[in-house]
C-alpha positions in Angstrom: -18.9 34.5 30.9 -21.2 31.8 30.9 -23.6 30.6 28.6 -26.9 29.1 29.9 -28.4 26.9 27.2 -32.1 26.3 27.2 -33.3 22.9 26.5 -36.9 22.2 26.2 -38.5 19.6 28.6 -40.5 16.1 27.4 -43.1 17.9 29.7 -43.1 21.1 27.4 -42.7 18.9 24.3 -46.4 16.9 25.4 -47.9 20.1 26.1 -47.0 21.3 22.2 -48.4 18.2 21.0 -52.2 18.6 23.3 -52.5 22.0 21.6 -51.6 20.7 18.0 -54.1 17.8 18.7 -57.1 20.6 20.1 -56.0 23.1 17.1 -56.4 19.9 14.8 -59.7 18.7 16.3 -61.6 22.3 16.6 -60.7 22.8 12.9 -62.2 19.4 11.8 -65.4 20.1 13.7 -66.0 23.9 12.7 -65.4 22.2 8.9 -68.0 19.3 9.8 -71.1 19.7 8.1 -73.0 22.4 9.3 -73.4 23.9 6.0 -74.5 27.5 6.3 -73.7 28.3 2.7 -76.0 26.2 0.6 -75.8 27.8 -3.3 -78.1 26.3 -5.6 -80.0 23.5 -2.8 -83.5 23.1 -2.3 -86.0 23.9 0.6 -87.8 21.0 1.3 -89.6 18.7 3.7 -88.8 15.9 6.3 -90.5 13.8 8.1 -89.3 14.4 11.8 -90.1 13.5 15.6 -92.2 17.1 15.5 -94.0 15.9 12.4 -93.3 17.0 8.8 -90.6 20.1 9.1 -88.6 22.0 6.8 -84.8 20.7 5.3 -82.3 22.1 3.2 -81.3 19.5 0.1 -79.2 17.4 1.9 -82.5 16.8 4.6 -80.6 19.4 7.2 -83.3 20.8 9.7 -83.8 24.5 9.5 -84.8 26.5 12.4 -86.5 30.1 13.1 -85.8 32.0 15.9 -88.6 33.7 17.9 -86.9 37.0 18.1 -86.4 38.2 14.5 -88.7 40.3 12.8 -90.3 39.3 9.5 -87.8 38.6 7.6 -85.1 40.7 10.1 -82.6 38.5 11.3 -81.6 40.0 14.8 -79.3 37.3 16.1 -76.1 38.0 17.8 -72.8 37.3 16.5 -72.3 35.1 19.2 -75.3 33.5 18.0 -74.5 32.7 14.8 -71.8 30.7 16.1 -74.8 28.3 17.4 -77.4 28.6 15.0 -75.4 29.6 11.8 -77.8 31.1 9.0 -78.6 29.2 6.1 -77.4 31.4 3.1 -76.9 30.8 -0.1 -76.1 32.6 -3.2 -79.1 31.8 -5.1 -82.6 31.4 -4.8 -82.9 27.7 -3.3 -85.8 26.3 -5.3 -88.7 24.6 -3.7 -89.5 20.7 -3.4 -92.8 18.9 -3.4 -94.8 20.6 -0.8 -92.4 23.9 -0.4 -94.3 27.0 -1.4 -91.6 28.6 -3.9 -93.6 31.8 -3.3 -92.5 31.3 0.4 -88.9 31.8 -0.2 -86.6 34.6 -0.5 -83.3 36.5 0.3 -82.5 39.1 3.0 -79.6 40.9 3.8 -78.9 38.6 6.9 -75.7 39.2 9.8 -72.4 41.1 8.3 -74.4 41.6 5.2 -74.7 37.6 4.1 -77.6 36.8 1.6 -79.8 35.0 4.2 -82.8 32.6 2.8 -86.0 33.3 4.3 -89.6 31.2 4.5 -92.4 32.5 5.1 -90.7 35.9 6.3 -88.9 34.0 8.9 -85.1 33.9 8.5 -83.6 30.3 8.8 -80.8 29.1 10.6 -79.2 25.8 11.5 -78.2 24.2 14.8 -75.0 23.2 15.8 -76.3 20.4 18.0 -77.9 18.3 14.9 -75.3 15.8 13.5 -77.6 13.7 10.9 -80.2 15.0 8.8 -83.6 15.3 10.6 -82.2 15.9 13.9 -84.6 18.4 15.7 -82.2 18.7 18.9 -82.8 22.7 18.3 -86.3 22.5 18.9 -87.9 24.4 21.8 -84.2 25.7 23.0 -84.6 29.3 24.5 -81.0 30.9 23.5 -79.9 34.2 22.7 -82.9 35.8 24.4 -86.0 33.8 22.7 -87.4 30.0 21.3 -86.3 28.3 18.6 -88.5 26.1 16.4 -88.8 23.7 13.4 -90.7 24.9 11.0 -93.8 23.4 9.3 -94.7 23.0 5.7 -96.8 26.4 5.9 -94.2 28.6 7.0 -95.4 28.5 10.6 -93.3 27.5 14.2 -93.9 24.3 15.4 -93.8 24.6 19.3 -94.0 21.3 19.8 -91.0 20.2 22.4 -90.7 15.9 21.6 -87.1 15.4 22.2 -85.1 13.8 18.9 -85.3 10.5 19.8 -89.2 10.6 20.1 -90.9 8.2 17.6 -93.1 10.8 15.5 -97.1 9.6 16.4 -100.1 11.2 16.4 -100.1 10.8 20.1 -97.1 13.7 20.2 -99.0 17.1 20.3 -97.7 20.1 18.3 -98.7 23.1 17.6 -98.5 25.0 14.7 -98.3 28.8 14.6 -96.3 31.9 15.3 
């Protein structure tokens, strides 16, 4: 009886290595910072291409999303892999020109302490590498708008694109 011996291929071998490398790479960017979990951080303000908006501590722009409820969060899971909620397991506290008495906690997705503003639930977007990045603004995903938020609490449904120089000749309104 003969034995058939199985050798494996440089073909199969460079195959291995292109997973390893995607494994690798998706793991580094999932880790980058998109912090949804910010314990004892700030809320505060930015200036921005739609104006002044509202950060987390590290000047990461915060989002609401049309569709929740005062202060629901209604967003998919599938969602949440997009626009991650910004949670924390404190009260943030508020800088210059936050309203402290604007901020608080609801239970958010899969029972996460969510941070609130103004009774709108706040999330962050994938799609902003720096601080101030506003690429999230005016997006319709997971079945309504997203928008920056102003120092009041309020949308702002403005739709300058990131780049955009922020001047009074931009137009932005502020409601919701």
């Amino acid at each position: 009886m003969r034995r058939r011996q199985f050798t494996f291929g440089a073909g199969f071998l460079a195959l291995v290595a292109i997973v390893a490398v995607v494994v690798a790479l998706s793991s580094a960017s999932n880790s980058k910072s998109h912090p949804s979990l910010a314990s004892g951080s700030a809320l505060a303000l930015k200036e921005t291409a739609a104006g002044r908006t509202l950060v987390d501590a590290n000047g990461r722009t915060l989002y609401l999303f049309g569709a929740d409820k005062r202060n629901v969060s209604t967003l998919s899971s599938a969602g949440q892999a997009v626009w991650p909620p910004y949670s924390a397991t404190t009260v943030p506290r508020a800088a210059s020109g936050v309203a402290a008495s604007q901020i608080n906690t609801i239970t958010g997705p899969g029972g996460i302490r969510q941070i609130a503003y103004n009774g709108h639930p706040l999330y962050y977007y994938v799609g902003d590498n720096k601080p101030g990045q506003i690429n999230g603004q005016g997006l319709n995903q997971f079945g309504a708008r997203w928008y920056v938020l102003s120092p009041s609490g309020t949308a702002v449904t403005g739709t300058a694109r990131p780049s955009a120089p922020s001047t009074s000749s931009n137009s932005y309104s502020y409601g919701y």
